[in-house]
Biopython code that builds the backbone (N, CA, C, O; Angstrom):
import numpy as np
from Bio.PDB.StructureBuilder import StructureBuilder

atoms = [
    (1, "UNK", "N", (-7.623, 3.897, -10.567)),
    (1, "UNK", "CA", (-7.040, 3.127, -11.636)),
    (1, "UNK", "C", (-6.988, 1.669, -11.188)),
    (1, "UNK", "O", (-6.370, 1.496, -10.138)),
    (2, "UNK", "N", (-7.666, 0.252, -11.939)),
    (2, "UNK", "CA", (-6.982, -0.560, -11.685)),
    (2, "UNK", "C", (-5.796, -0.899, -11.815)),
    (2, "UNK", "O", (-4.917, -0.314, -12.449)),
    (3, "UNK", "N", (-5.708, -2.162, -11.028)),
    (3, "UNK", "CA", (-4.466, -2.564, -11.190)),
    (3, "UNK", "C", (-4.321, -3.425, -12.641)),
    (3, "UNK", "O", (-3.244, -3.983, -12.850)),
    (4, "UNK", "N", (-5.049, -3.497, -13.316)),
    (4, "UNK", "CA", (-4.428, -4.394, -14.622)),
    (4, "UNK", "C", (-3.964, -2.877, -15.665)),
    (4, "UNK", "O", (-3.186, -2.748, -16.611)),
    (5, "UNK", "N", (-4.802, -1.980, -14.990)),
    (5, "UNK", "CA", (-3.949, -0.682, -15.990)),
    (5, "UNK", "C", (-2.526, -0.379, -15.869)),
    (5, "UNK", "O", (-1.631, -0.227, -16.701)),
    (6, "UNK", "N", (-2.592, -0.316, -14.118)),
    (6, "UNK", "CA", (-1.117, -0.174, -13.854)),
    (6, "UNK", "C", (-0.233, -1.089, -13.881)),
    (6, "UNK", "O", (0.919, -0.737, -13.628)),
    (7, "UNK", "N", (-0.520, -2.650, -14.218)),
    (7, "UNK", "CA", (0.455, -3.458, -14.494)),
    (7, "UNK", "C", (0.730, -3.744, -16.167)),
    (7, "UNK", "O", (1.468, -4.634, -16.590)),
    (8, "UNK", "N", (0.004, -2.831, -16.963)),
    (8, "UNK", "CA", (-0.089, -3.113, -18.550)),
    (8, "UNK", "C", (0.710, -1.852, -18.746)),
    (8, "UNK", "O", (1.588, -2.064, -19.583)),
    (9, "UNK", "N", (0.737, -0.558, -18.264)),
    (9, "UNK", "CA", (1.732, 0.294, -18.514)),
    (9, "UNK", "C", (2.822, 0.591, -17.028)),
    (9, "UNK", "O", (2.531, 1.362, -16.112)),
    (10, "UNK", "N", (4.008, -0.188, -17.112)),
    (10, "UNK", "CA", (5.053, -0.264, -16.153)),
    (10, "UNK", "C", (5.372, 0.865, -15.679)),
    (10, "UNK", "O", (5.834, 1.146, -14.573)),
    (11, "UNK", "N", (4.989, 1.819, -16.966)),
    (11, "UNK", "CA", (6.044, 3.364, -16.483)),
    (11, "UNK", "C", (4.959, 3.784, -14.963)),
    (11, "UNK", "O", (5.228, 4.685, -14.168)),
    (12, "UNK", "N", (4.047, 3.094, -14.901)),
    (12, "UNK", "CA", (2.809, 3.709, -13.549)),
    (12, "UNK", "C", (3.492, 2.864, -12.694)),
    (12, "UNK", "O", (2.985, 3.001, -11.580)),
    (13, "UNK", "N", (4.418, 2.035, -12.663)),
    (13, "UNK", "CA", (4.732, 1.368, -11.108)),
    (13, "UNK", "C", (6.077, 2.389, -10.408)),
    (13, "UNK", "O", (6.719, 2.186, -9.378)),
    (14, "UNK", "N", (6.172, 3.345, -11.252)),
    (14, "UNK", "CA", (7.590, 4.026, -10.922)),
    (14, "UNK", "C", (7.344, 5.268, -10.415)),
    (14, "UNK", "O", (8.202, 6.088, -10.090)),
    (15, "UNK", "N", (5.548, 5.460, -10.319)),
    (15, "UNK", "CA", (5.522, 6.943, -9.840)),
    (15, "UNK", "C", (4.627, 6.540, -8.323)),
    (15, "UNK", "O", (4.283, 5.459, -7.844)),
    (16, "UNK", "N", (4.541, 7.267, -8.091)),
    (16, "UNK", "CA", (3.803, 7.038, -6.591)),
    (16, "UNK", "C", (2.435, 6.437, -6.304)),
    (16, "UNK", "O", (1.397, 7.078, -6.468)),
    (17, "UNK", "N", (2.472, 5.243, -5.893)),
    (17, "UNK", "CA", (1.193, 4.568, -5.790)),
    (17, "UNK", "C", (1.281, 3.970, -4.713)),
    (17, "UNK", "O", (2.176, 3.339, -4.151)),
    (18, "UNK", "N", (-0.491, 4.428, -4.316)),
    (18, "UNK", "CA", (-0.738, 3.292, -3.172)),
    (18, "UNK", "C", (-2.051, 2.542, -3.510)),
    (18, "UNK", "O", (-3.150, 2.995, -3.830)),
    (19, "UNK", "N", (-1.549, 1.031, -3.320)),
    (19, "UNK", "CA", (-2.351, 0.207, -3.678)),
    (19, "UNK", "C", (-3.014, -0.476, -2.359)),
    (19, "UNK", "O", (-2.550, -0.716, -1.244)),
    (20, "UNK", "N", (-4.242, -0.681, -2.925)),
    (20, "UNK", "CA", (-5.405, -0.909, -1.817)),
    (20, "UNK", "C", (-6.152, -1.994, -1.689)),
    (20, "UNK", "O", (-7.137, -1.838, -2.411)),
    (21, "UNK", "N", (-6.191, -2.973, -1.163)),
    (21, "UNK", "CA", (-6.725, -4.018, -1.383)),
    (21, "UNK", "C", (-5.546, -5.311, -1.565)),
    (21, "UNK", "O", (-4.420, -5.244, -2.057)),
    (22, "UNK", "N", (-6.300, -6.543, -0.947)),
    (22, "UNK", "CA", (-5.550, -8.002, -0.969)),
    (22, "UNK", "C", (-4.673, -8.544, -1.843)),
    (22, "UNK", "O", (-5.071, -8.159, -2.943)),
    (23, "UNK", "N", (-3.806, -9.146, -1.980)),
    (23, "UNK", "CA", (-2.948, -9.595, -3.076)),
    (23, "UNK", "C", (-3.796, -10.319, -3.428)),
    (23, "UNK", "O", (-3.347, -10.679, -4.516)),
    (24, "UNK", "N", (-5.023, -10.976, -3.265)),
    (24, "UNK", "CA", (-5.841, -11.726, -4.181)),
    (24, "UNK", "C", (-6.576, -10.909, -5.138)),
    (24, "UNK", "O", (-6.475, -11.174, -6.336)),
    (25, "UNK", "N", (-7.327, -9.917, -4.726)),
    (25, "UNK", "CA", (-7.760, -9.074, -5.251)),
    (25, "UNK", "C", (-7.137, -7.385, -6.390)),
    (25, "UNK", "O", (-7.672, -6.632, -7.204)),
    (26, "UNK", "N", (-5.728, -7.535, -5.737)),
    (26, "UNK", "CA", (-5.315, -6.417, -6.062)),
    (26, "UNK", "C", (-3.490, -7.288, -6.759)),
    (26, "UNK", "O", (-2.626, -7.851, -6.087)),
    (27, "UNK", "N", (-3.519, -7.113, -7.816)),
    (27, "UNK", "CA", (-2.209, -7.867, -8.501)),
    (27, "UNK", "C", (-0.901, -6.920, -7.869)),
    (27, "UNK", "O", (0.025, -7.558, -7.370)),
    (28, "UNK", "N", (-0.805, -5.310, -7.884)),
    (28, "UNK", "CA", (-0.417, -4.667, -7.512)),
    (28, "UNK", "C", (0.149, -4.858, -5.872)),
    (28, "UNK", "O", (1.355, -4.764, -5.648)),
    (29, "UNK", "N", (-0.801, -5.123, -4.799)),
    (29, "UNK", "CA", (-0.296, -5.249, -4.117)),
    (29, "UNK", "C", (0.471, -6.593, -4.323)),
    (29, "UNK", "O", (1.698, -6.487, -4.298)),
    (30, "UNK", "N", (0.064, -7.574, -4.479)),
    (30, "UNK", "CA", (0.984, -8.551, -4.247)),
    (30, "UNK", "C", (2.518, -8.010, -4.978)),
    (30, "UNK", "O", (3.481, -8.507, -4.393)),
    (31, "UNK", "N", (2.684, -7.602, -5.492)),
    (31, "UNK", "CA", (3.967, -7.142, -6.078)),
    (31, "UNK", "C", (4.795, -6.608, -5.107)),
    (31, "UNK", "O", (5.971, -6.963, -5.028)),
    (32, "UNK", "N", (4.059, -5.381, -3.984)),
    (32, "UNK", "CA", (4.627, -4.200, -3.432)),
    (32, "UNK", "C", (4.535, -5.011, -2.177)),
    (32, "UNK", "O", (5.397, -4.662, -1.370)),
    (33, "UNK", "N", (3.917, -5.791, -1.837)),
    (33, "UNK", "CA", (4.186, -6.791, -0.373)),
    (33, "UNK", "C", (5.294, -7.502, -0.478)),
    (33, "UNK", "O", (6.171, -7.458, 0.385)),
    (34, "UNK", "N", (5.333, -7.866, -1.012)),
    (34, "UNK", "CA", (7.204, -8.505, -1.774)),
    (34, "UNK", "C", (8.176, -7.645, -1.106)),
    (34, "UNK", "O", (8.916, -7.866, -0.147)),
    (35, "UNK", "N", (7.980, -6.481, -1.928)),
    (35, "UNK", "CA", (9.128, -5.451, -2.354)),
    (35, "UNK", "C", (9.386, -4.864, -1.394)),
    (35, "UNK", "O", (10.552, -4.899, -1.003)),
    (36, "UNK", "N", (8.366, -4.085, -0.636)),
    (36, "UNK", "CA", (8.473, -2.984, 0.805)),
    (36, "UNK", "C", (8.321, -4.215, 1.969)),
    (36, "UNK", "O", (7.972, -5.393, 1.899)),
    (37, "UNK", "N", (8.784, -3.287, 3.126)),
    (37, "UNK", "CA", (8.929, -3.609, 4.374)),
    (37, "UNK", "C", (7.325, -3.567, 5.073)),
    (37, "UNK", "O", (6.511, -2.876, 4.460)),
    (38, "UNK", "N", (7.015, -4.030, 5.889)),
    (38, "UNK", "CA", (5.816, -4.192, 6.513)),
    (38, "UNK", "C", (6.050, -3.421, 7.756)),
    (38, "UNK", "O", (7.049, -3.485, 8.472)),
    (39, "UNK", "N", (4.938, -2.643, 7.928)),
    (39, "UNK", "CA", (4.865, -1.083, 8.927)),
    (39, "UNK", "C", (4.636, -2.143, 10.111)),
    (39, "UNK", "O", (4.096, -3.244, 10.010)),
    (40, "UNK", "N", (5.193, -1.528, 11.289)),
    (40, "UNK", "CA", (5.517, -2.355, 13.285)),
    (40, "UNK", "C", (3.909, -1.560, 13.287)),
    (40, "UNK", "O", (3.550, -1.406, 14.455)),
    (41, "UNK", "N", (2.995, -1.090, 12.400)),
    (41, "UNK", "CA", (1.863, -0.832, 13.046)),
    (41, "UNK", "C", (1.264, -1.918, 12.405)),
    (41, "UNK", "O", (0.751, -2.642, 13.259)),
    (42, "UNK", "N", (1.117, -2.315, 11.364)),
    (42, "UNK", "CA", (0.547, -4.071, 10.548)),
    (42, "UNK", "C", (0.387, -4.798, 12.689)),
    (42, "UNK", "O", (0.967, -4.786, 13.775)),
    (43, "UNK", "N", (-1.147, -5.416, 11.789)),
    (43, "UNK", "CA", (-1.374, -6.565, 12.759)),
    (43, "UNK", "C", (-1.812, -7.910, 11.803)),
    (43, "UNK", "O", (-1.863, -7.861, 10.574)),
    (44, "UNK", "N", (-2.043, -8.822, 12.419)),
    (44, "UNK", "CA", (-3.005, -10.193, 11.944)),
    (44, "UNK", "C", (-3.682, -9.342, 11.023)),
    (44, "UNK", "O", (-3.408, -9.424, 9.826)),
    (45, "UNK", "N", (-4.525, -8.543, 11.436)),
    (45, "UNK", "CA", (-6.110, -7.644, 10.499)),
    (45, "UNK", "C", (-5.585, -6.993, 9.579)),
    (45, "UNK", "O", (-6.019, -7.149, 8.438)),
    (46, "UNK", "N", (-4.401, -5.999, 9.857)),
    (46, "UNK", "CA", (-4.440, -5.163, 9.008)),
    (46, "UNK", "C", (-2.922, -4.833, 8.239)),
    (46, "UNK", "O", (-1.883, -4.978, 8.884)),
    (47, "UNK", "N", (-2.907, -4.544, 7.331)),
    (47, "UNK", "CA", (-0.908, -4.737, 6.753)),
    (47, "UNK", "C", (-1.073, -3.377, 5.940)),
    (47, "UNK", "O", (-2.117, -3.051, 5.374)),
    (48, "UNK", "N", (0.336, -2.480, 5.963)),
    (48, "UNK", "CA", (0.549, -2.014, 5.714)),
    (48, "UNK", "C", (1.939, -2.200, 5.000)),
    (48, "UNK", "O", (2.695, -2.703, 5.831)),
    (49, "UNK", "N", (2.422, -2.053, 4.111)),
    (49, "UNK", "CA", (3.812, -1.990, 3.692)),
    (49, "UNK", "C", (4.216, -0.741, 3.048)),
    (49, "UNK", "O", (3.483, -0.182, 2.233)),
    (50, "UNK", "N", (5.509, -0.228, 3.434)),
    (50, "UNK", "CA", (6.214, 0.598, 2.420)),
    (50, "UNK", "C", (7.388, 1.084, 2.834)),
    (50, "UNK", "O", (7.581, 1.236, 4.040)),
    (51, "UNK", "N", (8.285, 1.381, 1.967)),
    (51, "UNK", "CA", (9.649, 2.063, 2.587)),
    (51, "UNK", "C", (9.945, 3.301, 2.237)),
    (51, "UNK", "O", (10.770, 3.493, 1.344)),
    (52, "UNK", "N", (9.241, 4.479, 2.968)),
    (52, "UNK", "CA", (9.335, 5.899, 2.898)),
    (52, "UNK", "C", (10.842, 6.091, 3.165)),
    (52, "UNK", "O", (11.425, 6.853, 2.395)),
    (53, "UNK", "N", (11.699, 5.387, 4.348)),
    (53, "UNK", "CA", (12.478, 5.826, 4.815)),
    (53, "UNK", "C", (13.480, 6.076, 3.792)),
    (53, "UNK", "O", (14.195, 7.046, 3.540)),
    (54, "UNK", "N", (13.318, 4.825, 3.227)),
    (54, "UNK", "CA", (14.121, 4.527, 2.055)),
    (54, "UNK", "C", (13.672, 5.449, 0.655)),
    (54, "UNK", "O", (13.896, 5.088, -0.501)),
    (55, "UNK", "N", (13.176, 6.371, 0.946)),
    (55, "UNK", "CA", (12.817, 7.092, -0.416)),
    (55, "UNK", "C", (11.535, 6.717, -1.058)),
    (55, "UNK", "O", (10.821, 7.586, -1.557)),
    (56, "UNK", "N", (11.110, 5.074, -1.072)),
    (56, "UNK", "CA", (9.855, 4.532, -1.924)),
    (56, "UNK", "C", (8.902, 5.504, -1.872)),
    (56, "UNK", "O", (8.823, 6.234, -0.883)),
    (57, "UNK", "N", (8.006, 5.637, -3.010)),
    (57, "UNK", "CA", (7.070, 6.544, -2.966)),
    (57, "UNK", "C", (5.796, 5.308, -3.472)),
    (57, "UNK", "O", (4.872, 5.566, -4.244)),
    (58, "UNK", "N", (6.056, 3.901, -2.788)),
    (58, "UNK", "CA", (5.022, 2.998, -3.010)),
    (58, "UNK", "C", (4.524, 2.835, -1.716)),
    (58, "UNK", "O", (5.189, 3.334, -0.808)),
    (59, "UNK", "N", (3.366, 2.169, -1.406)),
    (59, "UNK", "CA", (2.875, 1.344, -0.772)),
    (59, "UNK", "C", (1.334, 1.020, -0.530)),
    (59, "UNK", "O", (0.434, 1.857, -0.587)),
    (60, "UNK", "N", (1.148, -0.642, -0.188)),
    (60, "UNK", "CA", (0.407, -0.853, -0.495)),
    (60, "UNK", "C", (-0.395, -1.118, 1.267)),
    (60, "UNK", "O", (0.269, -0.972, 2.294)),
    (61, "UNK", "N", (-1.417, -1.389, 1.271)),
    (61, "UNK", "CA", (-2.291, -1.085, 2.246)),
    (61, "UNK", "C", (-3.676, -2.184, 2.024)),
    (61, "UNK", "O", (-4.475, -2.088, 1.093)),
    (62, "UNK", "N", (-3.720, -3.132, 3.022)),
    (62, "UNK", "CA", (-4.620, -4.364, 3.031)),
    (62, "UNK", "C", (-4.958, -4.652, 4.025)),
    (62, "UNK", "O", (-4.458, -4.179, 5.045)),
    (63, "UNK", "N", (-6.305, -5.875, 4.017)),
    (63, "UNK", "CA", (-6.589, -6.780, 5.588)),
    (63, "UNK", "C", (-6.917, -8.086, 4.706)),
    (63, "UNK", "O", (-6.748, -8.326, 3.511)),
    (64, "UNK", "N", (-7.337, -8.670, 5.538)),
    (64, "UNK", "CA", (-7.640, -10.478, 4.839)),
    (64, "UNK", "C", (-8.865, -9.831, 4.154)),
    (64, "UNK", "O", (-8.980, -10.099, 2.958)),
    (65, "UNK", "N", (-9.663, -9.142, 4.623)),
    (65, "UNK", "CA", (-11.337, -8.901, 3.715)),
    (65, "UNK", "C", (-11.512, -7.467, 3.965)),
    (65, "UNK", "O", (-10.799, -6.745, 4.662)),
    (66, "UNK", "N", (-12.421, -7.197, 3.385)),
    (66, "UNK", "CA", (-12.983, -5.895, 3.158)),
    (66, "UNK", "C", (-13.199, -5.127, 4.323)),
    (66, "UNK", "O", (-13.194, -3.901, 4.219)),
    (67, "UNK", "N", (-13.451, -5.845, 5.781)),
    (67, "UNK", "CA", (-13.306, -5.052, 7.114)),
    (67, "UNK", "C", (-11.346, -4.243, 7.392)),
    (67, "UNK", "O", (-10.790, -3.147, 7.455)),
    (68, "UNK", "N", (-11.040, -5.660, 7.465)),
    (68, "UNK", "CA", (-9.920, -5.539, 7.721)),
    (68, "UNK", "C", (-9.176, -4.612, 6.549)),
    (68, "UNK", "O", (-8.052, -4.408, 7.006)),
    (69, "UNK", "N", (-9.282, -3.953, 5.242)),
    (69, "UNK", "CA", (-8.901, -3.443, 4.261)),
    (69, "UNK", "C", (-9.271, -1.606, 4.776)),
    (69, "UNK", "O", (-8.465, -0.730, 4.461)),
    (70, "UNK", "N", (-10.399, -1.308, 5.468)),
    (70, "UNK", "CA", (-11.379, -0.604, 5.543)),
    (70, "UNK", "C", (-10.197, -0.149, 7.175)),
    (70, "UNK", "O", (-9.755, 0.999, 7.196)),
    (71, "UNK", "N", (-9.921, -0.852, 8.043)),
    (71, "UNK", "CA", (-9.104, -0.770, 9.348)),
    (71, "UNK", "C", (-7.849, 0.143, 8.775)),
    (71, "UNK", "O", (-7.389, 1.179, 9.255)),
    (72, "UNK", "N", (-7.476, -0.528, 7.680)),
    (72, "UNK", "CA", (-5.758, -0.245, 7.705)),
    (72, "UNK", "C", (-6.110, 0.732, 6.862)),
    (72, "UNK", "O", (-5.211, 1.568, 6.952)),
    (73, "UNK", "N", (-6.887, 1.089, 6.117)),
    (73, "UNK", "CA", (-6.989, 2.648, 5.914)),
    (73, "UNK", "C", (-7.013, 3.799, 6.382)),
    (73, "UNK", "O", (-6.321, 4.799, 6.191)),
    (74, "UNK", "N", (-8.367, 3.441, 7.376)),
    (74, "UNK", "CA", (-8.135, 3.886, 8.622)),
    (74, "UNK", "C", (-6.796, 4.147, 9.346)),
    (74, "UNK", "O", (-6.376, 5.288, 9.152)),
    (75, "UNK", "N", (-6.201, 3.546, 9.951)),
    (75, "UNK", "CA", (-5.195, 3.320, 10.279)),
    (75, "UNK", "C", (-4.231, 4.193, 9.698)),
    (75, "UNK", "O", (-3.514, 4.842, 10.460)),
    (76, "UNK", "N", (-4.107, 4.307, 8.479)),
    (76, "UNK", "CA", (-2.702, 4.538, 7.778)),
    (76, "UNK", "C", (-3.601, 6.334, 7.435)),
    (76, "UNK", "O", (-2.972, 6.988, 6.603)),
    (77, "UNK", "N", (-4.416, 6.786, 7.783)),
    (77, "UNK", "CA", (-4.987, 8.134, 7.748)),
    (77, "UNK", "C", (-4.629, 8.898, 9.663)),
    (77, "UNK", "O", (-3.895, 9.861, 9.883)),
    (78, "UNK", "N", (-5.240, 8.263, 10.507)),
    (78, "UNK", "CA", (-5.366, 8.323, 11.924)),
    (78, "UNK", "C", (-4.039, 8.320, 12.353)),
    (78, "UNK", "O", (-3.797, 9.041, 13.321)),
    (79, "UNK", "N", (-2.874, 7.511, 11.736)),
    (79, "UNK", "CA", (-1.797, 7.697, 12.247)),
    (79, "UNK", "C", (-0.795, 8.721, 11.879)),
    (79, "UNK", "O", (0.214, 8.918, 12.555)),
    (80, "UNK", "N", (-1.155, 9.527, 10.535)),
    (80, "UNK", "CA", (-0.604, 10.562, 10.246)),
    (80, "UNK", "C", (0.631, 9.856, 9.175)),
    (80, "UNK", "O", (1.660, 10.463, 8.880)),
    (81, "UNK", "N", (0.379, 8.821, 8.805)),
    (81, "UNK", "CA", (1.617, 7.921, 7.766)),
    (81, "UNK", "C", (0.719, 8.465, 6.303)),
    (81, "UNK", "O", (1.453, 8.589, 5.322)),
    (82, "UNK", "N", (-0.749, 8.791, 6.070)),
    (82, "UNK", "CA", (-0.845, 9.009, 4.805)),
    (82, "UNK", "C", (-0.358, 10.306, 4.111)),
    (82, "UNK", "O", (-0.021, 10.471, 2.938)),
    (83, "UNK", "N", (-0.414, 11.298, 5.277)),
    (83, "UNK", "CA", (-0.304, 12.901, 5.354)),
    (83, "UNK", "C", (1.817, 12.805, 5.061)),
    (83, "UNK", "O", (2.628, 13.552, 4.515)),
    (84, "UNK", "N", (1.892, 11.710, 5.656)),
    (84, "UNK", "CA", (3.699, 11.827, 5.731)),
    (84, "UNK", "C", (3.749, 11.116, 4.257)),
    (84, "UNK", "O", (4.358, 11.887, 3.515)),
    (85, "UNK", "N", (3.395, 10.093, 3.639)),
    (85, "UNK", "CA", (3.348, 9.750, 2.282)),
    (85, "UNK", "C", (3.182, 10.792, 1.380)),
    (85, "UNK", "O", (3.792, 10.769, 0.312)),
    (86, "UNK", "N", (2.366, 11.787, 1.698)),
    (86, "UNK", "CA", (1.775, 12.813, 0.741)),
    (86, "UNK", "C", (2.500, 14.109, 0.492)),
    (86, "UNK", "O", (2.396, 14.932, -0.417)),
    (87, "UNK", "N", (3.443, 14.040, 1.813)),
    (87, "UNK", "CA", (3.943, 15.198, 1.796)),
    (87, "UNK", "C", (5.383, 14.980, 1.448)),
    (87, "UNK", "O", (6.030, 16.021, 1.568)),
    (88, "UNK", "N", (6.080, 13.951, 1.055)),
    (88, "UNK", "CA", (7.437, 12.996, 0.620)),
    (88, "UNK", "C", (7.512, 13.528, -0.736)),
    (88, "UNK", "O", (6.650, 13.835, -1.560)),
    (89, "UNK", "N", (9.118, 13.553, -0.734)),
    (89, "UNK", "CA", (9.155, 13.933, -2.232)),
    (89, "UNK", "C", (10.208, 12.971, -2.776)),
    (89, "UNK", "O", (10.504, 12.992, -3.971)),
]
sb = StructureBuilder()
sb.init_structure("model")
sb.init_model(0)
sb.init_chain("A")
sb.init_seg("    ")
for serial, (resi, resn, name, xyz) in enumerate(atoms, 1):
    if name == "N":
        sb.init_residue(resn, " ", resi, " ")
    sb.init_atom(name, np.array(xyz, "f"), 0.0, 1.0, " ", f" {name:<3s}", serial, name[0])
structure = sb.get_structure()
């Protein structure tokens, strides 16, 4: 889904999304980089944000470019945080 779908119907920012890609590129994330906390695994390359702890069933997942976007996916799979997102209720 883009993000101009999910920012044209609101009731989609309230269910569980993870948004992928740059706040330049992705309107969505820039919203949820705001909102959530930034993961102690985020570097320079790669950002992760979200607050599971806190219940959120958002977060968004970026790098400056398409390498670095491609890392923190990586990343957020390899570290066992997507499997813990997935399995959150």
């Amino acid at each position: 889904m883009t993000d101009t779908a999910l920012l044209d119907e609101t009731l989609y920012l309230a269910c569980p999304v993870i948004a992928i890609g740059g706040s330049v590129v992705n309107k969505v994330t820039a919203i949820l980089e705001k909102e959530l906390l930034r993961d102690s695994m985020s570097t320079e390359r790669m950002s992760i944000h979200h607050n599971m702890a806190g219940g959120d069933r958002r977060m968004a997942v970026w790098g400056p470019d398409a390498g670095g976007t491609a890392d923190a996916v990586e990343l957020l799979i390899a570290s066992g945080l997507l499997d813990r997102f997935l399995d959150s209720r």
